[in-house]
N, C-alpha and C positions, 0 to 999 in steps of 0.2 A: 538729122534733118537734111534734105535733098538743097544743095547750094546754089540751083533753079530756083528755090524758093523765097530767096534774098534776092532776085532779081529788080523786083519794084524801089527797094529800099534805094537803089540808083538815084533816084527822082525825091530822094527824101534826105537827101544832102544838106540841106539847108536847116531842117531840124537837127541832123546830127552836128553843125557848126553849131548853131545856136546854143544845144546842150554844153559843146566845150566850152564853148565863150563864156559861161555862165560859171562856171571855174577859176574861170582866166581876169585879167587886165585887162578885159575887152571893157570899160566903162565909161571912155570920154565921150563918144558922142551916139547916142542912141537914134541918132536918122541917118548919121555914115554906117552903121553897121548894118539898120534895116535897106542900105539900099544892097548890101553882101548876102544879106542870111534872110532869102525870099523862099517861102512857101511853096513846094509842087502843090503841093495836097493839102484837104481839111481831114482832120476826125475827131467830131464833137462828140462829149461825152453824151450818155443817156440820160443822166439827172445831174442837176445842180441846184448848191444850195449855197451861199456867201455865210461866210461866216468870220472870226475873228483868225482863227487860227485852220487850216482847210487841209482835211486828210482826202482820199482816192481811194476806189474800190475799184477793182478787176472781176468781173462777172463771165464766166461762160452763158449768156442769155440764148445763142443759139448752140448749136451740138452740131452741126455740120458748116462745111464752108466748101465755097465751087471755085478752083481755081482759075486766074482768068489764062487769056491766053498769052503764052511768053515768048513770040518771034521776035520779038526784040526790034523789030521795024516801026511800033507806033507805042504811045506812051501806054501803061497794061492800064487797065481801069483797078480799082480798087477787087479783093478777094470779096466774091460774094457770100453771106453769111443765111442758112436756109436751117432749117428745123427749130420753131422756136421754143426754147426749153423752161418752161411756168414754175420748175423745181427751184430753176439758178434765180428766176426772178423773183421768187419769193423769197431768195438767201440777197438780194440787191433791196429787196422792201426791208427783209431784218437791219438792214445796217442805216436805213432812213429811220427806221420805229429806235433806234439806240441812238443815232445820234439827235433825236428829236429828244426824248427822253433823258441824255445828259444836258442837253441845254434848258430842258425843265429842271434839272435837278440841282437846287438851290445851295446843298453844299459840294456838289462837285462842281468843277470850275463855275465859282461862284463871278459872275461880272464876264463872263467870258464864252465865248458859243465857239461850237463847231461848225465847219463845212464842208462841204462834199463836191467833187466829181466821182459818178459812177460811168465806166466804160465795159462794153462788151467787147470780149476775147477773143468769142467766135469760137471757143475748146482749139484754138491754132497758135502753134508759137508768133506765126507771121504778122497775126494781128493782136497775141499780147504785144509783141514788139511794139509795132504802130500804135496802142494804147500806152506802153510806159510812154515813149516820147513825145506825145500827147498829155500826157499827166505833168511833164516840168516844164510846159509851155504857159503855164499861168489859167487863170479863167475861163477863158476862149482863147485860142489861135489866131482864130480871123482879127479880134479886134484888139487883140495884146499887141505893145509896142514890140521890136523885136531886139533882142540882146540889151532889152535895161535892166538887168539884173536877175540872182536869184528868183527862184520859182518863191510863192508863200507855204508850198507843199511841206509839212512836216512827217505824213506816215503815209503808208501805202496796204490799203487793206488787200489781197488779192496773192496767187492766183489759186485756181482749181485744181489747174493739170499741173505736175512736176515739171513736165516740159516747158509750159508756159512761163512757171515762177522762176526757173532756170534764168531765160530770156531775162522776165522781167527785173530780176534781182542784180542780172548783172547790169545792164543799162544801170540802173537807181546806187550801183554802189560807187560811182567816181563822183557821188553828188552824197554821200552819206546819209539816203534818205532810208531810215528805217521801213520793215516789210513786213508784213504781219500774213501768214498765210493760214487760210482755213480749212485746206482740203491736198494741200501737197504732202504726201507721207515719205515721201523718195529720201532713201539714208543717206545719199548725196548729200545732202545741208545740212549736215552734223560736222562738215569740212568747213570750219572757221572763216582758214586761209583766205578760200573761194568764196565762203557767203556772210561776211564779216557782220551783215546788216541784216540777214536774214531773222523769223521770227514765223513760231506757230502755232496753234493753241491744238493741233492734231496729234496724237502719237507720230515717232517716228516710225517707219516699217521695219526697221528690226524687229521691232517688239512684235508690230504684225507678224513678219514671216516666222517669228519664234514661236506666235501663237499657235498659227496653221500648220509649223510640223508638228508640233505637243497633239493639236487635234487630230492630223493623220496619224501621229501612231497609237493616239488611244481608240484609237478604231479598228485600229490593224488594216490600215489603207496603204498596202505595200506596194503596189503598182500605180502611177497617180501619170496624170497628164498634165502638162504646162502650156496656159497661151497669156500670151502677153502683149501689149499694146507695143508700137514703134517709138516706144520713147524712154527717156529715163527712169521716169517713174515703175515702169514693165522691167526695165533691163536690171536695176538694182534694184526689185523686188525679186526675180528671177534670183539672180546671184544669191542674196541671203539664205533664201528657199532653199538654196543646195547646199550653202553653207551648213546650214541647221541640221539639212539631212544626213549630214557626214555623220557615220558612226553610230546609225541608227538603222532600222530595218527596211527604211522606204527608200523604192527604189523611181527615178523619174522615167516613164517608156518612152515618153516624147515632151518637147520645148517647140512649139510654133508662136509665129508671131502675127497679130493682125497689123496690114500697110498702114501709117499713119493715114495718109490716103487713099480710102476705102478702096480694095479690088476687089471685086466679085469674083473672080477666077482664081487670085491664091487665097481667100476665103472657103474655097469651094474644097480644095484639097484639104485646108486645113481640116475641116469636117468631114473627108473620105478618110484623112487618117486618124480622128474622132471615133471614128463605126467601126473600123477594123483594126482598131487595139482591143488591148483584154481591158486592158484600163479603163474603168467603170468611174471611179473619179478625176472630175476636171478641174485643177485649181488655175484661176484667171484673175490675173492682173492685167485690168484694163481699165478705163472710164467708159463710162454712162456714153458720151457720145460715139466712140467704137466699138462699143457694143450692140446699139439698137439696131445697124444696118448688120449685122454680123448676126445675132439672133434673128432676124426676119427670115435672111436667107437658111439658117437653120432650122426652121419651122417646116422651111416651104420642101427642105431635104427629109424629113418626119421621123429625125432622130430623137431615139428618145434610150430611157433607163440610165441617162448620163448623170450622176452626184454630181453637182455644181458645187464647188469650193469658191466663195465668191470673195475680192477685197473688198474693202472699206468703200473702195473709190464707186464703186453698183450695186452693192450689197442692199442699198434702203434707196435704189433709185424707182421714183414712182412711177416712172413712162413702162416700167414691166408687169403694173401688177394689175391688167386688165387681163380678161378671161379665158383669150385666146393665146398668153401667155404659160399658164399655168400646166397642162399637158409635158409641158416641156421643158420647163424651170421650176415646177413646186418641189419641193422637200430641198431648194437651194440653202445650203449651210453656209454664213462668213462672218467675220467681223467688222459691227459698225459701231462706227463713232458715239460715242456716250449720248445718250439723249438725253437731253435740257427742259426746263421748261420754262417759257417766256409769256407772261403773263397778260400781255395786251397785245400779241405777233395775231393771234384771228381777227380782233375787230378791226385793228389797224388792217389787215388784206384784205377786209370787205370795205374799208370804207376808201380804198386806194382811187382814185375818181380818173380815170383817162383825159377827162377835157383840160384837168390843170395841166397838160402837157401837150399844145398842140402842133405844135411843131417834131415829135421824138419823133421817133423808124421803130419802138422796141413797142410801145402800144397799139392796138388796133383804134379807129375812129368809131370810137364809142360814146354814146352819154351817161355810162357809171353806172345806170340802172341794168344792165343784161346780166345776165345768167351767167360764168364763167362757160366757154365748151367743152363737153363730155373728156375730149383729149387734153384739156388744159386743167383739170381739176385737182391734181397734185396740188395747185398757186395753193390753194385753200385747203390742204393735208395740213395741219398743226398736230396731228394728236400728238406726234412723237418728233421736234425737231431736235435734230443729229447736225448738221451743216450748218441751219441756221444759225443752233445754240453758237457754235465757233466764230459765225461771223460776230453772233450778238456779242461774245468776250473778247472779240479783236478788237470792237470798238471802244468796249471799257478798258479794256489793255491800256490802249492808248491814252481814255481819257485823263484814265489814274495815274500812269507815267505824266502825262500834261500838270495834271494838279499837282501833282508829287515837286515836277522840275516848277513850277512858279511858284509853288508855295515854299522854298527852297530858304534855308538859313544858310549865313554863308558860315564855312564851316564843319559844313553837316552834307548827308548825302555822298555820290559820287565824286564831285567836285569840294574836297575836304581843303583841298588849297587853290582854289580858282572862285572867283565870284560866283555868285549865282546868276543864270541868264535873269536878262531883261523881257517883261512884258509885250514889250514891241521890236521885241529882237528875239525871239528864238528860233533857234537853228537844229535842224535835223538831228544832227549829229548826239545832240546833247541832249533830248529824246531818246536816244536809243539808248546811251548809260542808263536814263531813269527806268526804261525796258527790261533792260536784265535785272534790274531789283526790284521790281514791281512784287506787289502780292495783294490782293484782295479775295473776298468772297460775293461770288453772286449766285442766286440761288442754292445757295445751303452747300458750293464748292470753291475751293479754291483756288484760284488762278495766279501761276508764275510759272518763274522760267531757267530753264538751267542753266548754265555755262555756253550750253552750246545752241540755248534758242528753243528748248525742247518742252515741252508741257507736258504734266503727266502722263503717263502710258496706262489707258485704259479704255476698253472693249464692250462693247454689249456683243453676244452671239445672238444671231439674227438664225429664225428659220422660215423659210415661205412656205407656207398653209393654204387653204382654202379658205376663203370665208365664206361668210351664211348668203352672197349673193351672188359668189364664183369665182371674184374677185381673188387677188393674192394677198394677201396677208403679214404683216412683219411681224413674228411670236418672239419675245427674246427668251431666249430659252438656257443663258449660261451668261457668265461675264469671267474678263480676262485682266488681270489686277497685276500690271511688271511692277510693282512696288510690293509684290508678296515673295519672298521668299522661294527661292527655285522649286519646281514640284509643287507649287501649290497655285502656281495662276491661276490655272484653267479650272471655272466650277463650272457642271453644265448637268442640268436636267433632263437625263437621256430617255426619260419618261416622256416627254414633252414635245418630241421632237418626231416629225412626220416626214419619211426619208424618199426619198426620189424613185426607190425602185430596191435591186439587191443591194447589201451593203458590198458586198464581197467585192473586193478590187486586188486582183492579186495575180500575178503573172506566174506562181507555179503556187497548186493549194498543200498548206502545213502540212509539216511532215511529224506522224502522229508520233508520240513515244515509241522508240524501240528503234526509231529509224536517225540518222541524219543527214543534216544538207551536203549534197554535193554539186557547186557551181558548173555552171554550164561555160563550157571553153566561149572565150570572145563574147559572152552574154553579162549583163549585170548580176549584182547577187544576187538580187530578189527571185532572179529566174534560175531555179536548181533541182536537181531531180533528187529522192526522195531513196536512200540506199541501206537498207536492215544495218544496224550493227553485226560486226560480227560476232562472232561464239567468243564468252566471257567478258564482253564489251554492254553496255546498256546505256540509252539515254531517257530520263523520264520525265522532257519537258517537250514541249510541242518547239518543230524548227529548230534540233540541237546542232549545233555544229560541227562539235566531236562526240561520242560516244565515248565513254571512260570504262577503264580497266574495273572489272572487280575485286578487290585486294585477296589476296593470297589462296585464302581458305575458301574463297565464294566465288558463285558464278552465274551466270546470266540464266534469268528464267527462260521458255518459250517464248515470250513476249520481247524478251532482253528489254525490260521497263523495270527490274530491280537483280538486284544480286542476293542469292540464296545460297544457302549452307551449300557446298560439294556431299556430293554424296560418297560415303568414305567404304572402300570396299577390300575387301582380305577371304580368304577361302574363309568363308564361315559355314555353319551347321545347316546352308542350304540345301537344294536338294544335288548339288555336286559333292559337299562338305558329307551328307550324310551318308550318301553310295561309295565314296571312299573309306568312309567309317565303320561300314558295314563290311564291303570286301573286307579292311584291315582285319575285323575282328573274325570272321569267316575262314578268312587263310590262319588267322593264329588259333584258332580251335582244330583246324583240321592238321594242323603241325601237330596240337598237342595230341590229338587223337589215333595219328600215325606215330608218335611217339608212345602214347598208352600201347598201343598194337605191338609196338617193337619189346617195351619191356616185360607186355606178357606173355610175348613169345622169344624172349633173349636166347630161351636154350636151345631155339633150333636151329638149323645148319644154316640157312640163308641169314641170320642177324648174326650169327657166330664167324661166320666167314667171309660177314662184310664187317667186322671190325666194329662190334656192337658199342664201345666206348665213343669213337669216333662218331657212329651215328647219332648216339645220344647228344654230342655235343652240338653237330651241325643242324640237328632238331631243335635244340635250344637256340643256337644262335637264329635260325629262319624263325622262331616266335618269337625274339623280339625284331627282328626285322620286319617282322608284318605290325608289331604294335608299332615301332619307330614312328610308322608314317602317320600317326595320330598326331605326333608331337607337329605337323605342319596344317593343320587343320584349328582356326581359331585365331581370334585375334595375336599379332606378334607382341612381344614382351621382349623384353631383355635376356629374361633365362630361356624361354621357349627357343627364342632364335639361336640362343649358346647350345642350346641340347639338340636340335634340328640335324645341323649335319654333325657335327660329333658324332652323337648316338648311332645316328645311319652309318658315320664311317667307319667307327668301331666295331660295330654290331655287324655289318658285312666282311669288314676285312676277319671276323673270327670266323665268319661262315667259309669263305674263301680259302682259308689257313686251314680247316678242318676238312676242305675238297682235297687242297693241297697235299697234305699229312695224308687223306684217303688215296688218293693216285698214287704218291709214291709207293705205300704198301702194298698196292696192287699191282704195281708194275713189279717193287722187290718178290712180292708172293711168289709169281710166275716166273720171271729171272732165274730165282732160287734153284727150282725144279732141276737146273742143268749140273753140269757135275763137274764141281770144283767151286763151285758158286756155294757164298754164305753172306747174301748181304744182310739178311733178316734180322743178322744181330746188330746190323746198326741202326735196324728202325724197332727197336723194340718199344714198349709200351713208353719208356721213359723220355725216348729219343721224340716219337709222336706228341708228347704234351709239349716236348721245349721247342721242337719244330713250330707248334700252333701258337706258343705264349710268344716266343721270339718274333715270328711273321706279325702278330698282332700288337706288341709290343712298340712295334715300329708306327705301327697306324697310329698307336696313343701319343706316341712322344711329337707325331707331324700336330695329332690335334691340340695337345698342352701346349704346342709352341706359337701354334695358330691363336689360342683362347689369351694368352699372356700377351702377345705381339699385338692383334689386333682382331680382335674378339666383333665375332657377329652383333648386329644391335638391330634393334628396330628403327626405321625409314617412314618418311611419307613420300611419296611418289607422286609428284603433280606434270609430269614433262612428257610421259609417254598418252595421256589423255590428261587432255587440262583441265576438263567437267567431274573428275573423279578427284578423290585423295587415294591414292591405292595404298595402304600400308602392307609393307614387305619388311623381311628381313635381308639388311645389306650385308653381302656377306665380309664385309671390314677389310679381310685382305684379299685380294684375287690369287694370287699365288698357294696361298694357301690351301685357296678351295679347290684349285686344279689341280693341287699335289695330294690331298686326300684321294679326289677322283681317280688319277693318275695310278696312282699307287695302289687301290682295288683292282685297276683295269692291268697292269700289272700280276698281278697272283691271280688274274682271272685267264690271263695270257700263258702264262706260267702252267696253268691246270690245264689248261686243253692240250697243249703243246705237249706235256707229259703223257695226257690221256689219249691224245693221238699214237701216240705211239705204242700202246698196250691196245690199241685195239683190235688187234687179231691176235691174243695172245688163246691160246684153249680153254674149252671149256663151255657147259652152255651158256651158262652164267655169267658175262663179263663185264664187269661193273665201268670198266675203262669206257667202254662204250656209250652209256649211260652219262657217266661224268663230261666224254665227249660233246653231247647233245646238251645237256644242261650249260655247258661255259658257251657253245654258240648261241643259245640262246641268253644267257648273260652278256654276253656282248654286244649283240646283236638289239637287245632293249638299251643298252648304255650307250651305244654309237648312237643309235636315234633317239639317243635326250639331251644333246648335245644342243644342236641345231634346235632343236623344240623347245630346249629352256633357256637359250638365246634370243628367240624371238619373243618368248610370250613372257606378257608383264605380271607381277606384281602375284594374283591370287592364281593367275592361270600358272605362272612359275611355278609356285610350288605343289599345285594341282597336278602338271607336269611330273615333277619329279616326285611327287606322292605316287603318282599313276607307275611311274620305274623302277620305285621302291616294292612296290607291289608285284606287278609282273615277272621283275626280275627273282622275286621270289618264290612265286609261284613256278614257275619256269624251274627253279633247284628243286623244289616240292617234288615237282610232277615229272621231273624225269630223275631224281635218285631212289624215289620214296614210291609212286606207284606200281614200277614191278616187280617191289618188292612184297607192296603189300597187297597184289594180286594174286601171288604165288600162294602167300602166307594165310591170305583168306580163300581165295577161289580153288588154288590149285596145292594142295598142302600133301599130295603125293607124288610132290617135284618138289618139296623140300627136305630134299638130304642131301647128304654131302657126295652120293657117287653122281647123282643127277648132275649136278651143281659144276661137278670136275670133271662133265662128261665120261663116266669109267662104268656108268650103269649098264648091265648086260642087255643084248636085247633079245 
């Protein structure tokens, strides 16, 4: 509140001594003190009624006030009070029809009546103020002696606004006069310390603002907008609000506030930045009187598709639910106060008579008989009292703490060691102990109070409709029960409920399975862009935050919305697996069939003089060198993968050692020729088998030692593609496997180098030559499967080296074995021995 606004309060000095003195030892002489504590000002209540024992109501009867002017050069006139509200005055009639009604009622305070001042507020802290100090001046002001004493004030029913009760609660608390409030929800007055005396038959707004995040997120109202009134009541409803929403998916786009006193111009913005948010829902804490001039000028701006989230404090206010409202506020959603039912509150407001009060400012000069006006027709809304029921139990609050504290045994009650008060002595104070342990039932509920002045927590959900003659409508469509069990407050019939427009409020839309959130830098969460998991990652809820790993053996579908089998892959009997299956078994028939060829022509000069033993054997060993490579075709196994390279490197290094064994004899053949030369005896037939066993010999003991040490096995491979299982054969030792290799490329090094050098030895026929061309092309396939079965993984490896196994054999085939057996079949009168040795005549 603006500290211009205490400005008047200057000129009201003398009620403020008056209130002390009435504390104090101020009690010798009551005409010296009235000649001290003189009056600037009057403020007569709007109803009075004498009574034995006399409580006060605080009424907002108007909803605007004009303020005057503050130059501070002439005394200010009193705040003018303008919009008269028929809502508040039918909640000022409920509390005449209650305490009428307890003073009919024969066993509560039997022999004993209540009375009344009601004062209006004006919905302004300035003028609840000027009404508390007003209310402990006695009866009347004008005609009260001044400073003789104690007020006879025992309760104070009021106020509306949180702001208001604030004011008024602290004035009345260095006087102990207990306060009963019917429409203050502000979580502020659950603070003891500060509101010692405070009292309410409303939920506190915790419970509200608990209610209204539970209802935004059962909506999925992730983007929402805040306005709030200038005052307590807005600012710690606010606060909760956010509180609540910590840790939840809702996020706030904006917090504006309306002026306590109305501006048209930051009103105006407020609603530019209304229209151009995403934010589709508006949750407002405000009262009924900052709202009306706040929704006019919102109409007149012709926004619309806005969800209203409404409080308690306007949620069942009935100045909105004419026709020219509803365009713009139906399908409003909030929480109202429990509604009551009071059984004599309609004929008592028709039979309310204006002439019995001729002298008020809150009645019009009527004679009782007129119509209520169209805009005043709320007075007479009973179907569903919400307000009134609280004031109606404020008044029995009180009554029954009254009856409780005089019907008192001493002994008993609060006061267990203190007498019980006196009849014509009782005192504020001792009212308010009988307060906090009050309990009764009216109308089929029960009313008390907790520790901290709080009254049940409980809700009607309110939704504005259409009715059948345009009008708005209050449908309840759910209730909110804080004495249930977490997760279970909120019941609401979503069937029931007729909504403003889209529901959708949401500052980036879900991010569908397969995807998750990724916040936007310097943005809230709500607002996040939408990014695919990636490869073997999946998320399969709407809005995930992280996307999670697949475990081991699985992996993300297309969608990455589940994890499915890997797909496990190894050279199998595809159509690669079978074109190598075929070559394999292609080349080892045509081995055997150039081996048939050779043994059915052993006797002639070309398999004679190419050392037909020797042929035989490197015949045999290139046919299982073409089967070998079967053994890498098929799921791996244990033996499969032991037999894999063994076999190959056996099975080559014999072929190798029988080139080997072949070149030397052909180098020694030719050699021999010259004269003194006899190497021939040391390659005779005997020398050739232990040349081959020995060379080969060597291969076996690398492989036995490799197989014992650390023997091939089968692998799963999930690091070179993580969507696959590739099952391979690892080959256990590396060393091993390159000293096999090694060690062929070796005797393959070995054979050319020799055969190089018989290459221009005589003759047509020179097998040197031959064997030549075959080790470069053995080499020449083995140098390029180096590199090739380094890079390629798993089925394509061994594809690879099936592929070299092959070639390389074909490659010995086709150049030892085809010119021989072109001679043998095409050319079979160039096979003798003078051809052969070049000596044939011509």
């Amino acid at each position: 509140m603006h500290l211009l606004t205490f400005l008047p309060l200057l000129y009201c000095v003398g009620i403020l001594t008056l209130a002390y003195t009435q504390t104090s030892n101020f009690t010798s002489s009551a005409t010296s003190a009235g000649k001290v504590c003189i009056l600037q000002n009057s403020f007569e209540p709007g109803f009075i009624a004498e009574g034995d024992y006399m409580i006060a109501g605080i009424f907002p009867l108007h909803y605007n006030q004009e303020m005057p002017d503050l130059n501070c050069t002439y005394k200010p006139p009193p705040v003018k009070c303008n919009g008269f509200d028929p809502r508040a005055f039918r909640w000022a009639q409920t509390m005449r029809l209650a305490v009428e009604e307890v003073n009919q009622n024969l066993e509560l305070l039997p022999n004993y009546t209540l009375g009344y001042k009601i004062f209006d507020s004006c919905a302004y802290p300035l003028t609840a103020q000027r009404a508390a100090m007003a209310i402990v001046n006695g009866m009347s002001e004008d005609d009260s002696p001044m400073c003789s004493g104690a007020s006879p004030l025992l309760a104070v029913i009021g106020e509306s606004g949180s702001a208001e009760s604030i004011v008024v609660s602290r004035i009345l608390q260095p006087f102990r006069i207990p306060m009963i409030s019917y429409f203050s929800s502000c979580a502020c007055f659950t603070d003891r310390t500060k509101y010692p005396t405070f009292f309410r038959v409303i939920p506190n707004d915790d419970y509200q603002v608990k209610a209204i995040a539970q209802l935004l997120v059962r909506f999925n109202w992730t983007w929402v907008g805040v306005v709030r009134g200038d005052h307590e009541y807005g600012r710690f409803a606010a606060q909760g609000l956010m509180r609540e929403l910590q840790g939840t998916s809702v996020c706030v786009a904006y917090q504006e506030m309306i002026p306590l006193l109305y501006n048209q111009q930051r009103a105006l913005k407020i609603m530019q930045v209304m229209r151009s948010s995403l934010a589709r829902v508006v949750v407002v804490f405000s009262a009924e009187g900052e709202m009306t001039p706040f929704l006019r000028d919102y109409m007149k701006q012709n926004i619309t598709g806005i969800q209203w989230v409404a409080s308690e404090a306007w949620v069942t206010a009935s100045v909105f639910t004419g026709k020219e409202y509803y365009p713009y506020l139906g399908g409003t959603v909030g929480f109202g106060i429990r509604k009551g039912y009071i059984s004599r509150l309609s004929n008592y407001l028709e039979t309310v008579n204006p002439q019995r009060y001729p002298n008020n400012m809150l009645l019009p000069p009527c004679s009782g008989q007129e119509s209520p006006l169209k805009q005043h027709s709320a007075y007479l809304n009973t179907s569903s009292p919400r307000v009134a029921y609280n004031v109606y139990k404020a008044v029995y609050a009180i009554a029954h703490s009254l009856h409780n504290l005089l019907m008192c045994q001493p002994g008993s009650g609060p006061f267990k060691n203190q007498s019980c008060a006196q009849s014509d002595n009782v005192l504020p104070w001792q009212l308010q102990y009988y307060l906090q342990e009050v309990k009764f039932i009216i109308a089929g509920e029960e009313v008390t109070f907790d520790l901290k002045g709080d009254s049940t927590p409980y809700y009607d959900i309110i939704n504005w409709q259409r009715g059948t003659s345009g009008n708005t409508e209050f449908v309840n469509v759910g209730l909110f029960d804080g004495t249930k069990p977490a997760g279970e407050e909120l019941v609401i019939q979503e069937d029931m409920i007729m909504w403003a427009g889209d529901q959708m409020s949401v500052c980036s839309a879900s991010c569908l399975p397969g995807s998750r959130k990724a916040v936007r830098r310097g943005e809230p969460v709500c607002c996040f862009d939408c990014v695919p998991c990636d490869n073997g990652k999946i998320s399969n809820q709407t809005n995930a935050i992280e996307c999670t790993f697949c475990p081991e053996d699985f992996w993300s579908n297309k969608d990455r919305t589940a994890c499915i089998s890997k797909k496990v892959e190894f050279l199998a009997y595809d159509s690669l697996g079978i074109a190598l299956t075929v070559i394999s078994v292609v080349g080892a028939c045509l081995t055997i069939v150039v081996l048939a060829v050779f043994f059915y022509h052993r006797n002639t000069a070309i398999v004679r003089i190419n050392n037909s033993e020797l042929s035989f054997f490197i015949l045999f060993a290139l046919t299982l060198c073409f089967l070998c490579s079967l053994v890498f075709i098929g799921e791996p196994t244990l033996w499969s993968c032991m037999l894999r390279h063994t076999v190959f490197s056996i099975t080559f290094s014999l072929c190798i050692s029988c080139i080997l064994g072949k070149t030397l004899v052909v180098l020694a053949a030719f050699t021999a020729t010259r004269p003194g030369e006899n190497i021939m005896k040391w390659l005779g037939p005997k020398q050739q088998r232990a040349i081959i066993f020995s060379c080969t010999l060597v291969q076996v003991v690398i492989c036995g030692a490799w197989l014992i040490d650390a023997h091939p096995y089968p692998s799963r491979n999930t690091k070179y593609e993580r969507s696959k299982i590739i099952l391979e054969c690892s080959v256990g030792s590396s060393l091993a496997f390159w000293c096999v290799l090694g060690y062929i490329g070796l005797q393959a090094c070995l054979c050319f180098v020799l055969a190089f050098l018989a290459r221009k030895l005589p003759g047509n026929f020179n097998e040197a030559k031959f064997i030549t061309f075959s080790m470069l092309i053995f080499c020449a396939v083995w140098l390029a499967f180096i590199p090739a079965y380094i890079s390629s993984p798993g089925n394509y490896a061994d594809a690879v080296e099936s592929f070299a196994i092959l070639a390389s054999s074909f490659g010995l085939l086709f150049c030892l074995f085809a010119p021989k057996c072109y001679i043998i079949l095409l050319k079979p009168e160039k096979n003798t021995k003078q051809h052969l040795m070049g000596k044939e005549k011509k």
